[in-house]
N, C-alpha and C positions, 0 to 999 in steps of 0.2 A: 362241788363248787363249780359253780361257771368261768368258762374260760373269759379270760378280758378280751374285748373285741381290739383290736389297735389299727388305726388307719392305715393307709397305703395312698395316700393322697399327696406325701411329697414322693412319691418315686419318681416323679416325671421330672423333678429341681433334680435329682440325680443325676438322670440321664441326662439332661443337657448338660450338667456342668461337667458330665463324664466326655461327651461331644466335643468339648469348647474347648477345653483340657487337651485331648486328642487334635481338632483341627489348631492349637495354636502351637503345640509342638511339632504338626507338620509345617503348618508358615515357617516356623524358625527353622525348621531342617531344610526348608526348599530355599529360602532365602538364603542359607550356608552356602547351599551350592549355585544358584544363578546369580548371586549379587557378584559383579565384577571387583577383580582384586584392587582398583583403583579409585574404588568408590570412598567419597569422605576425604580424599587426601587434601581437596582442596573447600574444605565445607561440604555445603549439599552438592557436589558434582561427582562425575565420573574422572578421576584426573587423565585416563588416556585418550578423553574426548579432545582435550586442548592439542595434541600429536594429528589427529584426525582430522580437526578445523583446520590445520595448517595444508591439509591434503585436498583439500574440495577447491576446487576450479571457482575463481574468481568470475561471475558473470555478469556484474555489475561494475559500473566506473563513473568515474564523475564529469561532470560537463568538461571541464577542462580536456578530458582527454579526447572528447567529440572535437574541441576547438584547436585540436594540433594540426585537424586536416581541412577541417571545412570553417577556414579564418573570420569570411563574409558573414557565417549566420552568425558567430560569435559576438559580432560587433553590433547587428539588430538585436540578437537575443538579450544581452546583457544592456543592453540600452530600454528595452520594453520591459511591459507588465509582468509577462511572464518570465524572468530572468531567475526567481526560482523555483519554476518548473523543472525537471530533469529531463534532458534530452531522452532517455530511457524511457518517463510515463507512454510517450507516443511513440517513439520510432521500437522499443523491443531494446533488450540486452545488447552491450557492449562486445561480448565474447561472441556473439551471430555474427559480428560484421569484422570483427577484429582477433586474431588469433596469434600469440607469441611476436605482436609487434608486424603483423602482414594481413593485408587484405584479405577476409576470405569468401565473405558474401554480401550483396545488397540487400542493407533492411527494406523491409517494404514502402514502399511509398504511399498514406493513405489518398483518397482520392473521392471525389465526390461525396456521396453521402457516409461514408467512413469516414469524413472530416467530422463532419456533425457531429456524429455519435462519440467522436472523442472525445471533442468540445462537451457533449453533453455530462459527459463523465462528471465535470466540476460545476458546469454550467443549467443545470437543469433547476437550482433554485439558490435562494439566498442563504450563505451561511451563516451565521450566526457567533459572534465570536466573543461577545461579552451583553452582557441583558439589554443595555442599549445602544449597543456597533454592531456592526454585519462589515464582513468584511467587503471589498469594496468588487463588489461580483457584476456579473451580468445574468439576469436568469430569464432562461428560454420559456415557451416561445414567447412572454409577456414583451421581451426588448424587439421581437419582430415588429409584432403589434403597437407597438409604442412607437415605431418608425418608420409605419406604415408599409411595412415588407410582406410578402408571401412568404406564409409562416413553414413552407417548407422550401425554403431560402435557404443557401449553403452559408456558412458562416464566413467562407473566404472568396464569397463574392463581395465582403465589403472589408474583409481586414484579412490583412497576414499573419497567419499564423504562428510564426516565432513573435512578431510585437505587433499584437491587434492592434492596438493606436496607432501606428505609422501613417497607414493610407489616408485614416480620417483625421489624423495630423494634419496630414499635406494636402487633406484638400481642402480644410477650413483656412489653413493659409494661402492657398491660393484664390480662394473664394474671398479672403478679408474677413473672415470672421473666427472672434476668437474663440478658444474651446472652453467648455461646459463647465464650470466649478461642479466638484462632487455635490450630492445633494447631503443633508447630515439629521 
């Protein structure tokens, strides 16, 4: 008699599920030992992370607390367009310049064309804020050109920086001319 031949063509579905078997009882064994004891207590978190978040240094604050000391810009800032800007986008964190309620160092002061480029930050085009509004921007350098400026013009040679409309406020009233309706 002839012997039956028999394939050997699933040995390899073998050995992977031999593999898969093997690599997913080590996941389960390594996850035993590195998953922290705190994990799930609060849903999907770690719950000894919320103990930790209480421990990390505050380095951010809110305007308000910029306006405890420097009263003057408080009363431009919050009167102009930028009033919700944060004092932080441009001058740098709270905690550089303020420590345990004591001065500790001078943020920096931008200056020339470091103005610009903050400016440019928000400034470099129109945003867009529902399919037919844009919010109510300025985008460079097309507003030079539009006002016949040298387009490498600092931005606070025509306006101030905590309330861009101040200066050209006050000089369209003192000129008698009134100011510009949005365009829509």
């Amino acid at each position: 008699m002839d012997k039956e031949y028999k394939s050997h063509y699933y040995s390899h579905v073998v050995r992977i599920a031999f593999f898969l078997v093997i690599g997913g009882v080590l996941a389960v064994v390594a996850r035993g030992l590195f998953l922290p004891d705190t994990m799930g207590q609060y849903g999907h978190y770690r719950g000894s992370n919320i103990e930790e978040q209480k421990n990390v240094e505050v380095r951010n604050h809110t305007n308000e607390s910029c306006y405890e000391c420097h009263r003057p810009i408080r009363l431009i800032h919050k009167a102009g367009v930028h009033q919700t800007v944060s004092c932080e986008f441009c001058h740098g964190p709270y905690a550089d310049h303020i420590q345990d309620g004591k001065y500790v160092e001078k943020l920096p002061v931008k200056r020339d064309m470091e103005i610009k480029a903050l400016c440019l930050r928000c400034h470099n085009k129109v945003i867009r804020a529902r399919p037919e509004d844009s919010i109510k921007m300025v985008a460079m350098p097309q507003h030079l050109e539009e006002k016949k400026v040298q387009t490498d013009h600092n931005c606070n040679q025509c306006h101030m920086v905590h309330d861009p409309l101040l200066w050209i406020k006050a000089a369209r009233e003192m000129m008698g001319l009134p100011m510009k309706e949005d365009k829509k």
